[in-house]
C-alpha positions in Angstrom: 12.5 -0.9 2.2 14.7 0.4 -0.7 11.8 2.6 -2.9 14.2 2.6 -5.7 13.1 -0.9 -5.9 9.9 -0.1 -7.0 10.4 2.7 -8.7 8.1 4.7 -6.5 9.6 7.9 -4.2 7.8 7.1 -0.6 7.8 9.2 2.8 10.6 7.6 4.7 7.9 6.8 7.7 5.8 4.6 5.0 8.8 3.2 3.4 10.7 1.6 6.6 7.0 -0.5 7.3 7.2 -1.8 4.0 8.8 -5.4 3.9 9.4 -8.6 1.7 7.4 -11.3 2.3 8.5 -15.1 2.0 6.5 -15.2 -1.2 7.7 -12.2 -2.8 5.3 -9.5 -2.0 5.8 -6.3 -0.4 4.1 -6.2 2.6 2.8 -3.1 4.7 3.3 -3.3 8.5 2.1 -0.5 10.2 -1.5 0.9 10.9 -4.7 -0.5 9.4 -8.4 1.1 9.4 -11.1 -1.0 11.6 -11.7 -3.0 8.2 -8.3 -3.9 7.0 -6.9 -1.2 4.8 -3.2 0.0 5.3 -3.1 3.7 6.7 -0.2 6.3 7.0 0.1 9.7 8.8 1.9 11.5 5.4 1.9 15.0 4.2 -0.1 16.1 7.4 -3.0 13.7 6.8 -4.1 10.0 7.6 -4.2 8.9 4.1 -5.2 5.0 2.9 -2.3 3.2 1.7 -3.6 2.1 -1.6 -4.5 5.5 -2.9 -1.4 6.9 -1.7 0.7 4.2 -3.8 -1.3 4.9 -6.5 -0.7 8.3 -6.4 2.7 8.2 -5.9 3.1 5.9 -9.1 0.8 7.9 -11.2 1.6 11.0 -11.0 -1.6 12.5 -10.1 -4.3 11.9 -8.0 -6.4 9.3 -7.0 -9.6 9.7 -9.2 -12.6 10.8 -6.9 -15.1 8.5 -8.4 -13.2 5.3 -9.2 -14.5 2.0 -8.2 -11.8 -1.1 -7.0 -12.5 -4.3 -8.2 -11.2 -6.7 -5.6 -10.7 -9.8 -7.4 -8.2 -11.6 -5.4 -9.1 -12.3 -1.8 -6.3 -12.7 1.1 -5.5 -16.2 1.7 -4.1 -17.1 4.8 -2.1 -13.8 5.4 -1.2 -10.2 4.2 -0.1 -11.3 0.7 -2.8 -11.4 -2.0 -1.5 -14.5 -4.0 -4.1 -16.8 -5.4 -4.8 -20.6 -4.6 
């Protein structure tokens, strides 16, 4: 995936498992944890996927006590459009 695209500076290993979807989304295709979240081997550690994005588009890091509120479920697939 070209990170330039999203504006965000990736490790190369995390970037090429990155792809477009049919609908648009960008879609992570390498290792997942037992319940589903996306996890990369990057700066010497297994990291989750999600805080390591957010990371890498904040800035800083990923707040120790913050609390995801899942609002959109997965429908039918890795993308998380709504119905």
């Amino acid at each position: 995936m070209d990170t330039q695209a999203l504006g965000i500076e990736l490790d190369p290993k995390v970037a090429e498992r990155i792809v477009e979807h049919e609908c648009g989304c960008h879609v992570y295709t390498g290792a997942t944890t037992v319940d589903g979240y996306a996890r990369a081997y990057v700066d010497g550690k297994t990291r989750l996927l999600h805080r390591y994005m957010w990371e890498k588009a904040n800035g800083q890091s990923f707040p120790a006590k913050h609390v995801w509120g899942h609002l959109t479920p997965v429908v039918g697939g890795p993308c998380l459009h709504r119905n």
